[in-house]
C-alpha positions as CSV (number, residue, x, y, z in Angstrom):
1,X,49.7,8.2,-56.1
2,X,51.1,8.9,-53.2
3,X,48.9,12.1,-52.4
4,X,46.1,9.5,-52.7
5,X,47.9,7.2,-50.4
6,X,48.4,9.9,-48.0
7,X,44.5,11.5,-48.4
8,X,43.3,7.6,-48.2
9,X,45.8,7.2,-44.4
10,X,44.1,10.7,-43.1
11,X,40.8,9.3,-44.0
12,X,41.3,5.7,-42.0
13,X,42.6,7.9,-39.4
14,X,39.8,10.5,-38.8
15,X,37.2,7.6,-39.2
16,X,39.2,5.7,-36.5
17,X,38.9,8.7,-34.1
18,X,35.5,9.3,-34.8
19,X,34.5,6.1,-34.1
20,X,36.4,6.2,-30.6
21,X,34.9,9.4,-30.0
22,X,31.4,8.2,-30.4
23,X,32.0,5.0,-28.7
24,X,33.0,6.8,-25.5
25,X,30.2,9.0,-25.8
26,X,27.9,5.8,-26.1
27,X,29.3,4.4,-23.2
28,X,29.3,7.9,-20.8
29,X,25.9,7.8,-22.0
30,X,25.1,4.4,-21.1
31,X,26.7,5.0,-17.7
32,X,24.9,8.3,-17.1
33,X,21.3,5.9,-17.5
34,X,22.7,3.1,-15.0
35,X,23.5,6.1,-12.9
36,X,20.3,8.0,-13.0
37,X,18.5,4.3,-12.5
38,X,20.4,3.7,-9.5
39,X,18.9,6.9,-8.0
40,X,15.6,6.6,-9.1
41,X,16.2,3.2,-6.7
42,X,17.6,5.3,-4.2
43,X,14.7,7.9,-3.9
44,X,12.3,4.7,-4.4
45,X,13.8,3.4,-1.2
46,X,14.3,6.9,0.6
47,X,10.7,7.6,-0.2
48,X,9.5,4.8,1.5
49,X,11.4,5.2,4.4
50,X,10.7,8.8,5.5
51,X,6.8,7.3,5.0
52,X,7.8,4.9,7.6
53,X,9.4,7.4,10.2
54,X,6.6,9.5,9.3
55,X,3.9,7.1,10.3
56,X,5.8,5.9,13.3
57,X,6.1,9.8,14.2
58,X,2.5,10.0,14.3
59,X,2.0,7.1,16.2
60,X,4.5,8.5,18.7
61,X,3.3,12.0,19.0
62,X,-0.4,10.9,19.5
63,X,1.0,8.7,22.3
64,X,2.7,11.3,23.7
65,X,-0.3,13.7,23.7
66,X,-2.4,11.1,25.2
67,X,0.6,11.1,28.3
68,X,0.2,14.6,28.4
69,X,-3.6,14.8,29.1
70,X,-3.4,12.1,31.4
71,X,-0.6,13.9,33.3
72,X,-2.6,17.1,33.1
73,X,-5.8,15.4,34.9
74,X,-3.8,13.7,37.2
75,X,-2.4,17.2,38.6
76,X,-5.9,19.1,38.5
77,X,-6.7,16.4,40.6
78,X,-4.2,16.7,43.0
79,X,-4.7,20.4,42.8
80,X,-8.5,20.3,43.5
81,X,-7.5,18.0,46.2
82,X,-5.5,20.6,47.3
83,X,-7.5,22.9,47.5
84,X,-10.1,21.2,49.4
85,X,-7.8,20.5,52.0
86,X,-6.9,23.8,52.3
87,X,-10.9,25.1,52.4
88,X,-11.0,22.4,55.0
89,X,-7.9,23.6,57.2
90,X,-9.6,27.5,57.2
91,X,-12.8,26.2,58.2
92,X,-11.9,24.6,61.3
């Protein structure tokens, strides 16, 4: 009787544990899922901002190439300028 006792004890015991052990495993899992979800957020939101610095960067660069020819015709300008003055000067 008391071997049965004793068997029955280790049995309530290992059942115990192995209910603890699944439980924590439930809830690492279950934490693991909020986790990943939370970055799938993340890269949502990332995403969409490097589309936005992306467009703005665009935006900018043409503006800046647009500065950059107008710049440039402005100086041939003053170049050809230049250079008329300076035909004029050996002339006379």
């Amino acid at each position: 009787m008391k071997q049965i006792k004793f068997l029955l004890a280790i049995a309530l015991v290992s059942i115990i544990a192995i209910s603890c052990k699944e439980t924590e495993k439930k809830e690492v899992k279950e934490a693991v899922e909020t986790e990943v979800e939370a970055a799938k957020d993340s890269m949502e939101e990332v995403k969409e901002e490097v589309e936005v610095t992306v467009d703005s960067l665009k935006t900018t660069v043409k503006e800046t190439i647009e500065e950059v020819k107008e710049g440039a015709e402005e100086v041939k300008k003053d170049v050809e300028e230049g250079v008329e003055a300076v035909k004029k000067a050996v002339k006379q």
